[in-house]
N, C-alpha and C positions, 0 to 999 in steps of 0.2 A: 420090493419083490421084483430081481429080474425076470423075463420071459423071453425066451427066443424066439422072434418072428420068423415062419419058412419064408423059404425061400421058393416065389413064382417064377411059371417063365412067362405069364402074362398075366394083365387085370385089365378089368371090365372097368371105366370110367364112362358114365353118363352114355351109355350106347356105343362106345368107341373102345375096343378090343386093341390094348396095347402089348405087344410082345418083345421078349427080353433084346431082339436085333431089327425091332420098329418095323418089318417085313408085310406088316398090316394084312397078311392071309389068313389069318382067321378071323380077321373084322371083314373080309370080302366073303369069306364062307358063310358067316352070320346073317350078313348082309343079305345073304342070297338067298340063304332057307328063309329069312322074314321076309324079303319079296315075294317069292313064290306059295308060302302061306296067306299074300294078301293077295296073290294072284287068282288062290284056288277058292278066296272068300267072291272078287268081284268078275269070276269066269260070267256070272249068267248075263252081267253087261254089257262086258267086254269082249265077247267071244265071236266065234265066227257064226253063228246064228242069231245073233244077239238083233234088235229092232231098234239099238239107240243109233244114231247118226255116229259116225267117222269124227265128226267135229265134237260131240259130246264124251267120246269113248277117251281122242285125244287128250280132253280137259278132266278125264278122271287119269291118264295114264300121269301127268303132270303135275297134279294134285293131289294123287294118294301115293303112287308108285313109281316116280323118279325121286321124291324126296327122302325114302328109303334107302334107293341105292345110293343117294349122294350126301347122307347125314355128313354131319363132318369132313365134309369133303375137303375144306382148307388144311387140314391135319393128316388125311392120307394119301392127299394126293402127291405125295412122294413116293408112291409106294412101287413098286417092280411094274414095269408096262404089262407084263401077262398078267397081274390080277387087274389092273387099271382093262384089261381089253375082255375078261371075263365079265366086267359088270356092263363092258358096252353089249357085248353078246347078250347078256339077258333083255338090257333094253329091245337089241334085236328080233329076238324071238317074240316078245309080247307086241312087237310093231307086225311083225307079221300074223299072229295069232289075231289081232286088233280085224288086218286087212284082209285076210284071206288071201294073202298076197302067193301066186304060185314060185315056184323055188327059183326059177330062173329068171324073178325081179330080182335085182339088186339093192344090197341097203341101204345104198346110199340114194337110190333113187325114192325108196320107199320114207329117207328121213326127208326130202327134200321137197315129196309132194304134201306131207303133213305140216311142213315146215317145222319139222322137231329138229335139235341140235342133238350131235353124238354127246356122248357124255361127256368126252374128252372136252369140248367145246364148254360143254353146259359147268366142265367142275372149271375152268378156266374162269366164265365170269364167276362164280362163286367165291373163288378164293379174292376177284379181286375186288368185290364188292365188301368181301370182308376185312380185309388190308388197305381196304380205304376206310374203313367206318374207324378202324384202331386211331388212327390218326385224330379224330376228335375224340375222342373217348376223356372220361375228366378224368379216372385215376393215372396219375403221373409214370406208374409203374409198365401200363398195358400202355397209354400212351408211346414210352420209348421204345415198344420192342418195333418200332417201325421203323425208329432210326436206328436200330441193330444194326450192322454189317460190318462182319470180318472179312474186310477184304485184303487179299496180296498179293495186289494188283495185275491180279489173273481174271477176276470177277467183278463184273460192273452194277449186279443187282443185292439188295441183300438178300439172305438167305439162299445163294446161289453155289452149289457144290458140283464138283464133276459128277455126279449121279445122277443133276438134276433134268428130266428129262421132259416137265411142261415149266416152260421160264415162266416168274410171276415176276412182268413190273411194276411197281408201286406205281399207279394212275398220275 
């Protein structure tokens, strides 16, 4: 019995919203309404009346809700810098909501007294904490994708394309 499978212009793999031009803007939209639903769960915390300590608010911002916006982050971090700088933005506003921080602190002053990393930073060791672990890996197959690289001899990393716009060296 044949069957015609439709045709998607995207699928939902294990939390990671993959689209027909890899554009990953609706895994950042997803991304963002699940943030902000577990934002609106741990306000009474995290808020700016809240009575937990700065350093405890921190360790739930890190703990529940940076690892949402950076699920997968090996995988979309290719993605167009404007969605890549919409997830740093949400970190933003929850570091100022955290601090009570008034408008004309700066963000970066505000990740640097928490000593939080931008995301940009934080999906950087990510990717390469995970493109180091492939490298022991026992199946031979996930193994080799680390020694991948199409290179002609314009590019000296693998995985490296002219679009690529946070370089990952292999450690």
């Amino acid at each position: 019995m044949e069957e015609d499978l439709p045709c998607e212009n995207q699928v939902k793999y294990p939390g990671l919203i993959l689209d027909s031009k890899l554009s990953f803007r609706q895994h950042a939209k997803y991304n963002s309404d699940k943030f902000w639903n577990k934002v609106h769960m741990i306000i009474p915390l995290i808020g700016r009346h809240s009575s937990l300590s700065l350093n405890n608010k921190v360790l739930l911002l890190k703990q529940i809700l940076r690892p949402i916006l950076t699920y997968s982050a090996p995988i979309w971090c290719i993605t167009a810098k404007t969605h890549r700088r919409k997830i740093q933005i949400l970190q933003n506003k929850i570091l100022r909501i955290m601090t009570n921080a008034p408008w004309f602190v700066r963000n970066d002053v505000i990740h640097k007294d928490l000593k939080i990393e931008l995301i940009e930073d934080h999906v950087k060791n990510l990717s390469r904490k995970f493109f180091s672990q492939l490298q022991d890996h026992k199946n031979p197959l996930i193994n080799g994708q680390v020694e991948y690289a199409y290179t002609n001899g314009k590019y000296s990393y693998p995985y490296s394309t002219t679009k690529w716009s946070l370089p990952l060296k292999p450690p």
